[in-house]
Every structure is written in C-alpha cells, then in structure tokens.
C-alpha positions as CSV (number, residue, x, y, z in Angstrom):
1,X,76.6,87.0,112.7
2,X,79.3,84.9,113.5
3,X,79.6,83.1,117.2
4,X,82.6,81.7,118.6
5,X,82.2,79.5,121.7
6,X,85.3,79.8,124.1
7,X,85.2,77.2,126.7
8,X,87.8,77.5,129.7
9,X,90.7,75.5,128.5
10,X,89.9,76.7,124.9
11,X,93.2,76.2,122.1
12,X,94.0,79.6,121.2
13,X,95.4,79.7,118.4
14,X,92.4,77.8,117.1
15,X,89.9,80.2,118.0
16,X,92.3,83.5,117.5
17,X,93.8,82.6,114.0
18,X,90.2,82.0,112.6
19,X,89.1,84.9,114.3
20,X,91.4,87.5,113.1
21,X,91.2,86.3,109.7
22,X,87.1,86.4,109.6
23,X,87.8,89.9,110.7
24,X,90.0,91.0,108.0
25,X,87.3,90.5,105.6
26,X,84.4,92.4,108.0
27,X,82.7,89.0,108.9
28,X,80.7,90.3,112.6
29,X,82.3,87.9,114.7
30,X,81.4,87.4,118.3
31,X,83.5,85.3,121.3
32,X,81.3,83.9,123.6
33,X,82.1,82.8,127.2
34,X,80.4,80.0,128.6
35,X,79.6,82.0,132.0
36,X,78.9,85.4,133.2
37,X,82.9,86.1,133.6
38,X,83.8,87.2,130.2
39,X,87.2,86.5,131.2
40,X,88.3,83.0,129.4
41,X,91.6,81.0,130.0
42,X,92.7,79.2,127.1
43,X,94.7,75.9,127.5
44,X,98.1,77.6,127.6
45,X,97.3,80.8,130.2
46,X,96.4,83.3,127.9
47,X,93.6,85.0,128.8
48,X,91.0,86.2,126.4
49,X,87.9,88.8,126.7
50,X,84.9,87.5,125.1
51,X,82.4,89.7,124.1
52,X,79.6,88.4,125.5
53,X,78.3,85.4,127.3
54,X,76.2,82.3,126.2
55,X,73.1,83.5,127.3
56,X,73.3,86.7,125.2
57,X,73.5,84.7,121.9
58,X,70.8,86.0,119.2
59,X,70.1,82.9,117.5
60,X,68.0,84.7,115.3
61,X,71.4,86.3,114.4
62,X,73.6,83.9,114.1
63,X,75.0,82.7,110.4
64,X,77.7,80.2,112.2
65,X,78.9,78.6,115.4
66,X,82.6,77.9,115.5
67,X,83.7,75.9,118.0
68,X,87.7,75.9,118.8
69,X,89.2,73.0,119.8
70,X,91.2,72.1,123.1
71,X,90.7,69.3,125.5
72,X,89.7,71.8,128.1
73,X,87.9,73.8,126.3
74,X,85.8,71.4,124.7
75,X,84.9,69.7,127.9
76,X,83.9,72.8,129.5
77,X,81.4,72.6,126.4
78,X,80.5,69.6,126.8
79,X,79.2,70.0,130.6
80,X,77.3,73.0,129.2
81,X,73.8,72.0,128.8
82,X,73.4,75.6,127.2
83,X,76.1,74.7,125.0
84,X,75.4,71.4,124.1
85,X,71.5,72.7,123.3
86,X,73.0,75.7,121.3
87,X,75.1,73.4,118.8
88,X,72.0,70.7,118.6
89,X,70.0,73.8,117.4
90,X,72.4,75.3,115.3
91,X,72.3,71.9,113.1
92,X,68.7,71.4,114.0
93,X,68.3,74.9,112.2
94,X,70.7,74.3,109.3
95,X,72.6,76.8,110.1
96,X,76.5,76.9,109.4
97,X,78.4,74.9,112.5
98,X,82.5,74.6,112.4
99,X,84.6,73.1,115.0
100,X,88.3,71.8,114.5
101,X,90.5,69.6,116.5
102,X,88.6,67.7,119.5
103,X,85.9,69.5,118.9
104,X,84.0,67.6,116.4
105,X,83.8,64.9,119.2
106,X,80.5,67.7,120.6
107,X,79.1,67.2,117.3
108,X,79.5,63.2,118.4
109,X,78.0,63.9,121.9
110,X,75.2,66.1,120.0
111,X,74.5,63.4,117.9
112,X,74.1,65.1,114.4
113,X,77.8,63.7,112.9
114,X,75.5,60.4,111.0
115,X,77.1,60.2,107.4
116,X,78.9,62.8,107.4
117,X,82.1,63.6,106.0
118,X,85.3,65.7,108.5
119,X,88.1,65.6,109.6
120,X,89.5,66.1,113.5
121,X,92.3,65.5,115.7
122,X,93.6,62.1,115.6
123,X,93.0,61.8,119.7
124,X,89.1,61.9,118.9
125,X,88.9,59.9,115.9
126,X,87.7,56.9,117.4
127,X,84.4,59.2,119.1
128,X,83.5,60.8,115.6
129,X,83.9,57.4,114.0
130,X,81.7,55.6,116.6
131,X,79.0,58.5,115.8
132,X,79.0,58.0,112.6
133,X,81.5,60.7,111.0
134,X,83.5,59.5,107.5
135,X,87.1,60.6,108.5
136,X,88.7,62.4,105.2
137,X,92.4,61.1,106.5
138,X,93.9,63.4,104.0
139,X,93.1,66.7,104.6
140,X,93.8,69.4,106.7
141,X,90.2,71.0,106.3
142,X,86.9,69.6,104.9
143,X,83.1,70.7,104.2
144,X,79.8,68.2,103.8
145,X,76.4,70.1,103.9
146,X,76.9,72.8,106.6
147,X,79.5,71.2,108.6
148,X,82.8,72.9,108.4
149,X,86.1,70.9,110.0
150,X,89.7,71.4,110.3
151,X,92.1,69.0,111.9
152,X,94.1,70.5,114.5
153,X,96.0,73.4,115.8
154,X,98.3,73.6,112.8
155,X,95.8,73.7,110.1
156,X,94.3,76.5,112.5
157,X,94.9,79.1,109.2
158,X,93.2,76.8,107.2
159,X,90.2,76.4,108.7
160,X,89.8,80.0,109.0
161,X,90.5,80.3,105.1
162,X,87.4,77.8,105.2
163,X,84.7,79.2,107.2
164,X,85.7,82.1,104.9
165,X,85.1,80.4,102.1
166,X,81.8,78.9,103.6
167,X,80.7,82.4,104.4
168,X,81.7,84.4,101.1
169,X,83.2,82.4,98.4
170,X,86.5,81.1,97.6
171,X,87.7,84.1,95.8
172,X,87.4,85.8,98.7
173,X,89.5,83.7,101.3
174,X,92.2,82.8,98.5
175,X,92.1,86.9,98.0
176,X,93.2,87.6,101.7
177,X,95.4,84.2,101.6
178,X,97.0,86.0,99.2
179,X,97.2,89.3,100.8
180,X,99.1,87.7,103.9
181,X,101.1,85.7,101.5
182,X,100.2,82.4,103.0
C-alpha cells in the first residue's frame, strides 16, 4: 500500500500527477488528510477528497509514503507531530519514503537526510544541505537507498515515473511512459 500525505496547502499537481500514474499501473494508493475533514485545499484552491485521515494509516500496510510538495502543505506537515512521527517511522522501518519539491526539507526536520543523495526545490536547498543531504544539481529525479526525490512541480511526471520504477521495475514505468507518449 501506497500512502500519500496531503497537507492543507499541498501542490497539486505534485500529488495528483504521481497519483494517477501509480494508478494506471494498479499500485493501491491511498490520500491521506492530516485531520478528520477529508476535505484538503491544495495551494492553488482546488480541493481534493482524501480517502482517509492520518490516524487511519495501517503501517503494517504501507509499502511507501509520498509526500507532495508545496510550501503550505508541507508546513501543515511539519506542525503534525503525527506526521512528523509517521515519516521518522517510515525510514526508521526501511520502508520506501518519496517526497519532491519542499518537501525533502521534512526529511531535514525528521532528521534521517545524513549522506544521502536527492534532489529538491532550489528554495530548500540550503535546509537539506544543512542536514546533511548531497544535492544531485542535475537531475530532475533521483534515488539512494529507499529515499525517492524529485525536484519540483515540473518534474511532477517524473517522479511519478520513479516511485513506479521504485515499486515495480523500470520496464514497467518506461512501459506506461510509453503508453502516454511522454
């Protein structure tokens, strides 16, 4: 099982582009809304239905957290202690974690970045560095040990091509990449 945090403020098209692609190739994929109100406002007013909220995550369940990025968004993460516990245990646990755009900087705050290798926005560069992330400068996407990454908004396809890739194989995400003709 997938799970998709959606903090209030989230970037849509970085949560909805990886989303529907996951979906095309029948990855279970789950939005989850910080609160009770399923009902989440991303950063430009369109408002999205998650399916469930944070405290009816199965981590027993879950494969991967992706975390969209979004200034918003990822500060309405980032006051979540649930939240902020939830991506410690995910990495704690091995388990697969992606975030793109600011919101590798919760890795930062989570402390778990150490050595490894990502890529981000440019606006939280400075945070992963100071954590101890190696920025990969020239690439839209990027993968060390269970830590998937993507850049920003407009590598949004990408990343989802990625977690496919993290999930299945590369066969598989170059298949649909192919079938959309991307």
């Amino acid at each position: 099982m997938v799970y998709m945090l959606l903090g209030e403020g989230f970037e849509e098209i970085e949560a909805i582009a990886p989303l529907d692609l996951l979906r095309r190739v029948d990855v279970d994929v789950t939005t989850v809304s910080l609160t009770d109100d399923l009902l989440v406002r991303g950063g430009h007013d369109i408002i999205v239905q998650a399916d469930i909220s944070l405290g009816d995550v199965n981590f027993d369940t879950l494969e991967m957290l992706v975390l969209p990025g979004g200034g918003s968004g990822v500060n309405s993460i980032a006051n979540s202690s649930d939240a902020m516990d939830l991506i410690f245990r995910v990495w704690k646990e091995k388990k697969k974690l992606a975030a793109i755009c600011a919101a590798p900087s919760l890795l930062a705050k989570s402390g778990v970045l150490e050595g490894l290798k990502l890529v981000c926005h440019p606006g939280v560069s400075k945070i992963v560095i100071d954590a101890g992330g190696i920025l990969q400068t020239e690439c839209k996407t990027f993968t060390d040990e269970n830590l998937i990454t993507g850049k920003s908004a407009g590598t949004s396809m990408d990343f989802g091509f990625e977690l496919i890739a993290a999930l299945y194989n590369r066969e598989t995400a170059d298949n649909l990449r192919s079938e959309i003709f991307y």
